[in-house]
N, CA, C and O atoms as CSV, one atom per row, in Angstrom:
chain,resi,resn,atom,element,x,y,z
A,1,UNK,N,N,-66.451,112.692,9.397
A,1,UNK,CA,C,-65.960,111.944,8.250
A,1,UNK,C,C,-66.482,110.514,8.329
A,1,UNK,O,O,-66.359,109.761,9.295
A,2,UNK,N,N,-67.035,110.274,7.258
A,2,UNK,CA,C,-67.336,108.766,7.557
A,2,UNK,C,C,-65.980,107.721,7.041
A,2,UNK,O,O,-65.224,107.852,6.078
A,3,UNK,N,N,-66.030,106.817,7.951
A,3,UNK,CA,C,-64.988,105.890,8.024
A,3,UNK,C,C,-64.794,105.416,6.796
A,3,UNK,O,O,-63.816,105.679,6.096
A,4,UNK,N,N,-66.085,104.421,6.374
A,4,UNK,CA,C,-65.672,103.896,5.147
A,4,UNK,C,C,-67.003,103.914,3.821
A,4,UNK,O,O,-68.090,103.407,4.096
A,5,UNK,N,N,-66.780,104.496,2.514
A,5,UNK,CA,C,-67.508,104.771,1.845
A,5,UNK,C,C,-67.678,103.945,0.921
A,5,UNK,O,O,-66.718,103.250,0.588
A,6,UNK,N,N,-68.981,103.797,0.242
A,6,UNK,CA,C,-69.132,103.321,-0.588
A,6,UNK,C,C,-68.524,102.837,-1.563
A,6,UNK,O,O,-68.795,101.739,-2.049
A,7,UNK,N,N,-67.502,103.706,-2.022
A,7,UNK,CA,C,-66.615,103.870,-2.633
A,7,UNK,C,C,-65.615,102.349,-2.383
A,7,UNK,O,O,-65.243,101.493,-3.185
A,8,UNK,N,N,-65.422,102.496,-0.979
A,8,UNK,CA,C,-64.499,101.651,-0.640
A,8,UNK,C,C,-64.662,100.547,-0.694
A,8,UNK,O,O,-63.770,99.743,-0.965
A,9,UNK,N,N,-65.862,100.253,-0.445
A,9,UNK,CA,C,-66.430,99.104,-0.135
A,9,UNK,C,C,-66.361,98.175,-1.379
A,9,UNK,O,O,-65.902,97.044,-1.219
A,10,UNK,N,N,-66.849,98.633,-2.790
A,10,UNK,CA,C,-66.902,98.138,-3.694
A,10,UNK,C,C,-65.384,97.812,-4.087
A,10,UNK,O,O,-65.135,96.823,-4.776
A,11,UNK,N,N,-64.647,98.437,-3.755
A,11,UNK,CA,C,-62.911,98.377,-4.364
A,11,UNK,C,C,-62.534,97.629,-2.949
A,11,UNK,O,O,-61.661,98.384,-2.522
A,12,UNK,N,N,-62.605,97.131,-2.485
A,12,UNK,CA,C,-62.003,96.464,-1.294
A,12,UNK,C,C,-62.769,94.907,-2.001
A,12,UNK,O,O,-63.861,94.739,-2.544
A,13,UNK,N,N,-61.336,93.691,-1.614
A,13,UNK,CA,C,-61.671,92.388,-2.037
A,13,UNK,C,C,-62.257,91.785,-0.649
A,13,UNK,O,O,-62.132,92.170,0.513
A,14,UNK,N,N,-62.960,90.665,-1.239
A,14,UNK,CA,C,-63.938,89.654,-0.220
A,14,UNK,C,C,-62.560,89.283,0.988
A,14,UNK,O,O,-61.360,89.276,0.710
A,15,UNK,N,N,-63.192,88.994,2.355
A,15,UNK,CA,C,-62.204,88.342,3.164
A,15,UNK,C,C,-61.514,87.075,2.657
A,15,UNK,O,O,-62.148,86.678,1.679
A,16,UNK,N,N,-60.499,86.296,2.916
A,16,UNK,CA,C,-59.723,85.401,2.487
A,16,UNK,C,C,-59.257,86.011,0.760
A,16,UNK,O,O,-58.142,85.541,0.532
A,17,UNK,N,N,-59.583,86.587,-0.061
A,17,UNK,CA,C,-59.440,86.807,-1.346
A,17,UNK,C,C,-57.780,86.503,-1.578
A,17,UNK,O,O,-57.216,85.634,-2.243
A,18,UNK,N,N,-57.277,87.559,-0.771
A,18,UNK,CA,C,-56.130,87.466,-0.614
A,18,UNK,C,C,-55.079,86.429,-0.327
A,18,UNK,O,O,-53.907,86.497,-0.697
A,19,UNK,N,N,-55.479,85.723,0.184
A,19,UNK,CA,C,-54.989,84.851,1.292
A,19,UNK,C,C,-53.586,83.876,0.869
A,19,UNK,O,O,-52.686,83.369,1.538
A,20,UNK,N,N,-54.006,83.918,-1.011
A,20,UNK,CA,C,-52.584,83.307,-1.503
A,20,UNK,C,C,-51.703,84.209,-1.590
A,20,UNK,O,O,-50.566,84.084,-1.134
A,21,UNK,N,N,-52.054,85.033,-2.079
A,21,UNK,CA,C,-51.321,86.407,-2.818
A,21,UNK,C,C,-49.758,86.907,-1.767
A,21,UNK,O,O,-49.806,87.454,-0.665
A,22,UNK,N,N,-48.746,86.589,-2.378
A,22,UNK,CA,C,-47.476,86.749,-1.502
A,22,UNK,C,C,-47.336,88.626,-1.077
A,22,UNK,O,O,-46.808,89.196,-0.122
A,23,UNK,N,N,-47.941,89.047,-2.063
A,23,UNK,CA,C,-47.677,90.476,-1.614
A,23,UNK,C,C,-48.954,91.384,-2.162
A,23,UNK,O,O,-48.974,91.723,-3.345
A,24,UNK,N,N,-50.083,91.784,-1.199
A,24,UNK,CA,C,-50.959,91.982,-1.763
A,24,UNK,C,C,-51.370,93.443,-1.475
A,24,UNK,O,O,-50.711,94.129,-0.694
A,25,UNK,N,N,-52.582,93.963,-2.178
A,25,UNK,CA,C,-52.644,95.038,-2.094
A,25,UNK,C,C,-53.856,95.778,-0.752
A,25,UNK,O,O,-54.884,95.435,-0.166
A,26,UNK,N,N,-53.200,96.594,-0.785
A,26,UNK,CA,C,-54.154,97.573,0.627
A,26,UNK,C,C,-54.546,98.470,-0.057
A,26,UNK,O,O,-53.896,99.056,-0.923
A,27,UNK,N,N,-56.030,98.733,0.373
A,27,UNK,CA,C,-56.828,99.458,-0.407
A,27,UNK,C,C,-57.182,100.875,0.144
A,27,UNK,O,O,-57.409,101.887,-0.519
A,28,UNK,N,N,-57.176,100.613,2.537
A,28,UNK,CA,C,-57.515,101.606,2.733
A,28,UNK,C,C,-56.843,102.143,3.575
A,28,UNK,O,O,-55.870,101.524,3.145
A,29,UNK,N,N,-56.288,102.907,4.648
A,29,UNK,CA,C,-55.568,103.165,5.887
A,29,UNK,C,C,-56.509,104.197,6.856
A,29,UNK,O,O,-56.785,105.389,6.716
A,30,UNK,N,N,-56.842,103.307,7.797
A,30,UNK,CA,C,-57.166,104.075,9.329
A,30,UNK,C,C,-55.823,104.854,9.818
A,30,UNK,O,O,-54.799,104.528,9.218
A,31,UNK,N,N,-55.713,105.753,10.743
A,31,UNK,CA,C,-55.213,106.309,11.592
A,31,UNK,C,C,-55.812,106.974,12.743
A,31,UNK,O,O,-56.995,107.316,12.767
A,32,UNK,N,N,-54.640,107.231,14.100
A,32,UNK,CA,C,-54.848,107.825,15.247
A,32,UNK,C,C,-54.609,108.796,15.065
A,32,UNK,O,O,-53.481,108.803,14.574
A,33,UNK,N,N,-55.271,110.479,15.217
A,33,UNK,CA,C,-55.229,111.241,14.778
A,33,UNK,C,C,-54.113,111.864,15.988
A,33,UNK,O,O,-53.312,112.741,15.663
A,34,UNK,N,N,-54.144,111.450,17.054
A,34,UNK,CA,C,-53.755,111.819,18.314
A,34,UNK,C,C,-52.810,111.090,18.812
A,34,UNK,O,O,-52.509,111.218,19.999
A,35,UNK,N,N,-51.992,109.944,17.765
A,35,UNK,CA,C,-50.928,109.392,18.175
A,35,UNK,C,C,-50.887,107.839,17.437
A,35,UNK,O,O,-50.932,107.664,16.219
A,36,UNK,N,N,-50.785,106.688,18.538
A,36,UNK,CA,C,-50.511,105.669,17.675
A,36,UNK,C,C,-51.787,104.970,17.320
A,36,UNK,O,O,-52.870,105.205,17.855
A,37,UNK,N,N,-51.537,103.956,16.229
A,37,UNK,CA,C,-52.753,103.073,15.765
A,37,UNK,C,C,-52.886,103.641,14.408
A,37,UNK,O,O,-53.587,104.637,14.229
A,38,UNK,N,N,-52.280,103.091,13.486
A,38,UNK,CA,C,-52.676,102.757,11.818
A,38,UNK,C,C,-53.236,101.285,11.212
A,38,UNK,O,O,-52.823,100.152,11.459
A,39,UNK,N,N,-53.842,101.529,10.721
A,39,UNK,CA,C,-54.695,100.405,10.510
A,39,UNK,C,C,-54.776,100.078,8.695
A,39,UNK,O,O,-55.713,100.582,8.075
A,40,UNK,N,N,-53.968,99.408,8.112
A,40,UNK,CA,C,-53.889,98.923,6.320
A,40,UNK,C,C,-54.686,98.074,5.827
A,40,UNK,O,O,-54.247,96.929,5.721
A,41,UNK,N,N,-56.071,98.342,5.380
A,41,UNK,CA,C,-56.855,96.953,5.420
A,41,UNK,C,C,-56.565,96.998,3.703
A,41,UNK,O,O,-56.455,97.865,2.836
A,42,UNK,N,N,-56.499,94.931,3.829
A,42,UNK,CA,C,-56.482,94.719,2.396
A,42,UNK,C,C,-57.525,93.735,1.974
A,42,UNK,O,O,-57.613,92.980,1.005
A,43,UNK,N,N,-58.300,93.985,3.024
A,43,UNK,CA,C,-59.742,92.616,2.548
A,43,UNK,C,C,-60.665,92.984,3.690
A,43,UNK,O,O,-60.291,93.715,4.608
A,44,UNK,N,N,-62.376,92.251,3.583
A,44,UNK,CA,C,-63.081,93.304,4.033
A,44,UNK,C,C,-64.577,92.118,3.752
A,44,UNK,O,O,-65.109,91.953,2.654
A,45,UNK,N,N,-64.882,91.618,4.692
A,45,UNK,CA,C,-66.582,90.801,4.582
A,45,UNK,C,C,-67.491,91.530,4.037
A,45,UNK,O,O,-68.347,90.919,3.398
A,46,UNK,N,N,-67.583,92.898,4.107
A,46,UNK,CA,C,-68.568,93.430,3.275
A,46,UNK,C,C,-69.695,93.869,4.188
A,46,UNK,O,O,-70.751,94.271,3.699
A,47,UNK,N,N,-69.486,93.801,5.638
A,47,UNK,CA,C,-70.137,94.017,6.478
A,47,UNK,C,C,-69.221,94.696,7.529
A,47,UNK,O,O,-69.016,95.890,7.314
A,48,UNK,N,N,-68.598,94.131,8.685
A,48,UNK,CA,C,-67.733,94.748,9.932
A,48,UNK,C,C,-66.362,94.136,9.349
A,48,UNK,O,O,-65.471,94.748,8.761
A,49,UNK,N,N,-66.412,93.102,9.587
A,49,UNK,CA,C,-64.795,92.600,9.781
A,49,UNK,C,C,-63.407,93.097,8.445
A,49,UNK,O,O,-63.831,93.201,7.294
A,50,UNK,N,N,-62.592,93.240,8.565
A,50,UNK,CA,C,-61.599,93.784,7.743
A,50,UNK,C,C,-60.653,92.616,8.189
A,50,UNK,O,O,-60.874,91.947,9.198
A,51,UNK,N,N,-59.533,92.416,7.319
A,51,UNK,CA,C,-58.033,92.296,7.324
A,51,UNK,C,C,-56.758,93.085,6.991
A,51,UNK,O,O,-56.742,93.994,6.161
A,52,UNK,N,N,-55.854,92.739,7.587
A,52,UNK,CA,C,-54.679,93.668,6.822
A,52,UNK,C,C,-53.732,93.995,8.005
A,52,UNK,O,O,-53.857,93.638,9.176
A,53,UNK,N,N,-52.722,94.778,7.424
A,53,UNK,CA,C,-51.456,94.895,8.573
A,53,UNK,C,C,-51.932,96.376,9.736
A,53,UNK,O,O,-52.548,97.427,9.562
A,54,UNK,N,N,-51.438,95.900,10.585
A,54,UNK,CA,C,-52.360,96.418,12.123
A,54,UNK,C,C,-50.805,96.919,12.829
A,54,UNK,O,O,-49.837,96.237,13.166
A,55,UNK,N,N,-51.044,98.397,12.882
A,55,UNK,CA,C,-49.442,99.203,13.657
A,55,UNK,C,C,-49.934,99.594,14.367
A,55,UNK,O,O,-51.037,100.077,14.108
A,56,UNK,N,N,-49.370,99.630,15.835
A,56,UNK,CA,C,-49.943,99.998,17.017
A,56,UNK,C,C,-48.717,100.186,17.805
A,56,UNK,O,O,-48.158,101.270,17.641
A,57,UNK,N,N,-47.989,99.056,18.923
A,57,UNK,CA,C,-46.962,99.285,18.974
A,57,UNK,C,C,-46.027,98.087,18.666
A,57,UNK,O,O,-44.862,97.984,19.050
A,58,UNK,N,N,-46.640,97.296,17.998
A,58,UNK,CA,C,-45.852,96.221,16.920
A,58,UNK,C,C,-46.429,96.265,15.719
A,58,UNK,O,O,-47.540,96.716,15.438
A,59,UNK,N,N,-45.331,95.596,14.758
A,59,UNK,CA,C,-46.637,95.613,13.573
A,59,UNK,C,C,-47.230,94.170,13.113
A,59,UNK,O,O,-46.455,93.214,13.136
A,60,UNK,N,N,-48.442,93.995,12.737
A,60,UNK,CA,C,-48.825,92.297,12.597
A,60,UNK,C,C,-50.375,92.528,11.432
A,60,UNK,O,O,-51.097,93.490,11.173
A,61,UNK,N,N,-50.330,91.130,11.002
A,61,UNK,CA,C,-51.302,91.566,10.190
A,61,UNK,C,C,-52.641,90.690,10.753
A,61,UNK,O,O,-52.339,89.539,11.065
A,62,UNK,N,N,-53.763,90.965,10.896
A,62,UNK,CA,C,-54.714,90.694,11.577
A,62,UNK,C,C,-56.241,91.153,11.030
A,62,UNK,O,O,-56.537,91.906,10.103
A,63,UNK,N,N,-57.024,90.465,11.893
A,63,UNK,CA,C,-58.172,91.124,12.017
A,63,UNK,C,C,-58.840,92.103,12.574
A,63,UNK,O,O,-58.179,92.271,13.599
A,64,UNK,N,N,-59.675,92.849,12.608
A,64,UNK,CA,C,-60.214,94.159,13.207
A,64,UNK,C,C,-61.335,94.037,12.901
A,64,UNK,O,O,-61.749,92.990,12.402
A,65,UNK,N,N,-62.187,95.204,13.156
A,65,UNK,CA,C,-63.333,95.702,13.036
A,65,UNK,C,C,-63.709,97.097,12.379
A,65,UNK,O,O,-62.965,98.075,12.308
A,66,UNK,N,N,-65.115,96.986,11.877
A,66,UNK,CA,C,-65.243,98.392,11.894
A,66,UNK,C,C,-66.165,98.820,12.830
A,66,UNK,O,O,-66.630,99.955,12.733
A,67,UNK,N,N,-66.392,98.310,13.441
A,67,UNK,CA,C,-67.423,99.182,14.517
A,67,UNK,C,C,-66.687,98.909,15.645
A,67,UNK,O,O,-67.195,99.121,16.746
A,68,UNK,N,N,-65.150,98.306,15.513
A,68,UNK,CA,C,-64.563,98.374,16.762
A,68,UNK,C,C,-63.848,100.137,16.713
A,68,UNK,O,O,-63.695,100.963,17.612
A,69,UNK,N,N,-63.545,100.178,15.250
A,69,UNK,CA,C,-62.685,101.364,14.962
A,69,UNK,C,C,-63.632,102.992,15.362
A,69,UNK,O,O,-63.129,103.926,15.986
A,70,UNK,N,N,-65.009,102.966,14.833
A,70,UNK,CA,C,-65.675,103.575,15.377
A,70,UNK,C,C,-66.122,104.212,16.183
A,70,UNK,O,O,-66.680,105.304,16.077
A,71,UNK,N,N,-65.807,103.226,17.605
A,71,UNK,CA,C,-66.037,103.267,19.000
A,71,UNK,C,C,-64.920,103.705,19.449
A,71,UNK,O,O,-64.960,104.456,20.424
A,72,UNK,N,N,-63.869,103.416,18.963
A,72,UNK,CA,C,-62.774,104.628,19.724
A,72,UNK,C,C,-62.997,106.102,19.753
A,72,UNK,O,O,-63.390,106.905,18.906
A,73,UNK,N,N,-62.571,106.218,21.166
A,73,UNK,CA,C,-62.457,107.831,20.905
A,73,UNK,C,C,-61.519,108.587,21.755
A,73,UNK,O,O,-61.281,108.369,22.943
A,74,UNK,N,N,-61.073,109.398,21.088
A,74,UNK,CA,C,-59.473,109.856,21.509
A,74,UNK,C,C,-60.091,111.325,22.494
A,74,UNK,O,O,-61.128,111.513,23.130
A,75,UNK,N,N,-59.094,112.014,22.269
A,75,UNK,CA,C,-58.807,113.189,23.158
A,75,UNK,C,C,-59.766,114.220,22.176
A,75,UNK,O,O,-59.779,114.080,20.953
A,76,UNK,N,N,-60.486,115.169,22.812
A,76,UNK,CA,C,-61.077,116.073,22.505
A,76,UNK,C,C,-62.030,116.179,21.461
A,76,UNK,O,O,-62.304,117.217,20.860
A,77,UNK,N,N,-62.665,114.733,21.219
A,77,UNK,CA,C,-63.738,114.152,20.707
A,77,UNK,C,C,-63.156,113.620,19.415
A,77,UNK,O,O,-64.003,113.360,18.561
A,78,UNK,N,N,-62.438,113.495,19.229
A,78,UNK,CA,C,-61.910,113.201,17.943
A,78,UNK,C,C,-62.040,111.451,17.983
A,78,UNK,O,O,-62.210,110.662,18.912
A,79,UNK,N,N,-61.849,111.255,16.308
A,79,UNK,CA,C,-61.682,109.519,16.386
A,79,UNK,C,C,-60.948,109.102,15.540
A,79,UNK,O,O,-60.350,109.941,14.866
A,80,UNK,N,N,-60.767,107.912,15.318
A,80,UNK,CA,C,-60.341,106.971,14.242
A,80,UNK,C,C,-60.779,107.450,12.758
A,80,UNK,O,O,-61.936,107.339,12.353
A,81,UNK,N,N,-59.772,107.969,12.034
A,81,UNK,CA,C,-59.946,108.598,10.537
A,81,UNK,C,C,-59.384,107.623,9.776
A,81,UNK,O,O,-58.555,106.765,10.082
A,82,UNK,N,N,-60.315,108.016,8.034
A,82,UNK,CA,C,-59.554,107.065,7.572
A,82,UNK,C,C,-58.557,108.708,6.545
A,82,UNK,O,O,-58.613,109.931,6.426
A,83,UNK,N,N,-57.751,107.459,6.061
A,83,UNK,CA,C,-56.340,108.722,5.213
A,83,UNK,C,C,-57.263,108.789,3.799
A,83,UNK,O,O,-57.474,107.750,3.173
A,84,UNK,N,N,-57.784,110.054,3.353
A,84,UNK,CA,C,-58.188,110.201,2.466
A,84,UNK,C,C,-57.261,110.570,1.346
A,84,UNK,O,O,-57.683,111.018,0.281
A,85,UNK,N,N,-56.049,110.382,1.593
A,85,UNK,CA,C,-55.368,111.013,0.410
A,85,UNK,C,C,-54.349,109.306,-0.123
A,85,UNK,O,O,-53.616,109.120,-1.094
A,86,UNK,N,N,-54.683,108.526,0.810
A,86,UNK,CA,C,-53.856,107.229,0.666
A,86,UNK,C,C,-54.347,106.788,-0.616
A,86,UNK,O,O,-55.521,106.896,-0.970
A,87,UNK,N,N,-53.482,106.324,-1.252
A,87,UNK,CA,C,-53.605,105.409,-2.518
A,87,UNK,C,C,-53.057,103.974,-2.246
A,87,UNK,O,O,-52.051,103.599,-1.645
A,88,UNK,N,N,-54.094,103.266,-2.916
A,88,UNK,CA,C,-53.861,101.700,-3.025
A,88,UNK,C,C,-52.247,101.494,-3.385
A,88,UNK,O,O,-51.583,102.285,-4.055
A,89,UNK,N,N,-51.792,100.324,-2.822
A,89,UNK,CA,C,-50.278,100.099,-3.230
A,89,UNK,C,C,-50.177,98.584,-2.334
A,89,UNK,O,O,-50.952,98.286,-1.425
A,90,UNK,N,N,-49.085,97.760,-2.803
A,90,UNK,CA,C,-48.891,96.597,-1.928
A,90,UNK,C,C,-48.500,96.466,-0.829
A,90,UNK,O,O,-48.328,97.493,-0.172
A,91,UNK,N,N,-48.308,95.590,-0.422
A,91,UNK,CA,C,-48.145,95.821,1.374
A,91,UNK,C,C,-46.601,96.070,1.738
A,91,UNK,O,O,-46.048,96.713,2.630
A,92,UNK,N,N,-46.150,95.300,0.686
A,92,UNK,CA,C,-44.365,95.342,0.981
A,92,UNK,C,C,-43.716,97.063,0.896
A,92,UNK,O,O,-42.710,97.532,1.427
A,93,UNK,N,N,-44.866,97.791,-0.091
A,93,UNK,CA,C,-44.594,99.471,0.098
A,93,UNK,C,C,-44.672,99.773,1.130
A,93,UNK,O,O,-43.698,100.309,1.658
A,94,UNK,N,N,-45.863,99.556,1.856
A,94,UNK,CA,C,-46.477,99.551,3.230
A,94,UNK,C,C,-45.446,99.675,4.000
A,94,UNK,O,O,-45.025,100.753,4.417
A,95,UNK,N,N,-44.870,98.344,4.290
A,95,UNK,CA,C,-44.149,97.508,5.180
A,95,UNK,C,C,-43.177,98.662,5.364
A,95,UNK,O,O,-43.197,99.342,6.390
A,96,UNK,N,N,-42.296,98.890,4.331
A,96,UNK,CA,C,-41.173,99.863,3.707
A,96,UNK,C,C,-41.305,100.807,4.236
A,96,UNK,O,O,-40.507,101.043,5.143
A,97,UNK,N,N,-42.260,101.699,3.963
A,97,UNK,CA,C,-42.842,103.104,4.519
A,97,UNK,C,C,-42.637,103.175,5.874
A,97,UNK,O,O,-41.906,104.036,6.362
A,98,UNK,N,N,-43.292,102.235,6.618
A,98,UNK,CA,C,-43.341,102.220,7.852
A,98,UNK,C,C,-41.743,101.834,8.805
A,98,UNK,O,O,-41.492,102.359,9.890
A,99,UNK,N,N,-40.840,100.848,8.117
A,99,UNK,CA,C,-39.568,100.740,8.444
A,99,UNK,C,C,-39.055,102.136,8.207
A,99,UNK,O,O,-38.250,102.405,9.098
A,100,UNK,N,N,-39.184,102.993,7.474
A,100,UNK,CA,C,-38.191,104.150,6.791
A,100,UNK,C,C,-38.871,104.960,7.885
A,100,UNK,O,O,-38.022,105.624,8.479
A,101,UNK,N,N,-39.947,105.122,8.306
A,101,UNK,CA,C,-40.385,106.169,9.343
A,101,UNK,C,C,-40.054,105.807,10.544
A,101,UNK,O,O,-39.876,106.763,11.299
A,102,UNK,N,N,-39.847,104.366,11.185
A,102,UNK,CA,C,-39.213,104.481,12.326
A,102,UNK,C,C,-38.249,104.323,12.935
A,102,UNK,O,O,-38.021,104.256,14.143
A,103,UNK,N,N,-37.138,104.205,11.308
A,103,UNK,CA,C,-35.528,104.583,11.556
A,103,UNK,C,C,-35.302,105.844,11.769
A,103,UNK,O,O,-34.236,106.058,12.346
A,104,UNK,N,N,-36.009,106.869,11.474
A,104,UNK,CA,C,-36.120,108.043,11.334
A,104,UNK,C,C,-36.339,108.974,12.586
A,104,UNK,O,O,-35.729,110.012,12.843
A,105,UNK,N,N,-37.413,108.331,13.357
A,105,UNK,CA,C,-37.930,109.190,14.595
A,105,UNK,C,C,-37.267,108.231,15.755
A,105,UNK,O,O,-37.479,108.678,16.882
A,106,UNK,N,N,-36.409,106.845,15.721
A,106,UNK,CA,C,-36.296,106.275,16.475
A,106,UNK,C,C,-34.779,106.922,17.333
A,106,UNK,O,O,-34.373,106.381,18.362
């Protein structure tokens, strides 16, 4: 699967774009197919670097990579996917989603 497509690229805003925006939108989501590490990017240089909220085993919003995401590699060759069925939505959904899932399993 390729990580990130063309597709994306063009619908993903310039880095800083965001940067006023109190509640902004995420365009794409990485995941660990094999456990933890979700990755919400909502901005994107147009080359490697991304932004956006970063779950691992806190949640924070940050910078990443894409050829850092790449280079992972999990158990039984598998890697870093992105969620092909995710739809764009703001982060505070995000945020939400992710509180409601770990009242749940906690």
């Amino acid at each position: 699967m390729k990580l990130l497509t063309q597709a994306n690229r063009k619908q993903l805003p310039k880095l800083y774009s965001q940067e006023e925006v109190e509640d902004p939108m995420v365009y794409v989501k990485f995941f660990n197919p094999c456990g933890q590490g979700t990755w919400f990017v909502t901005e994107f240089d147009g080359k490697d670097i991304f932004f956006g909220y970063c779950v691992i085993q806190e949640a924070e919003l940050g910078y990443f990579s894409l050829s850092e995401l790449k280079s992972i590699r999990l158990k039984w060759g598998l890697g870093i996917e992105r969620d092909m069925h995710f739809k764009p939505k703001k982060l505070s959904e995000v945020k939400k989603q992710i509180a409601e899932y770990r009242y749940t399993v906690d």
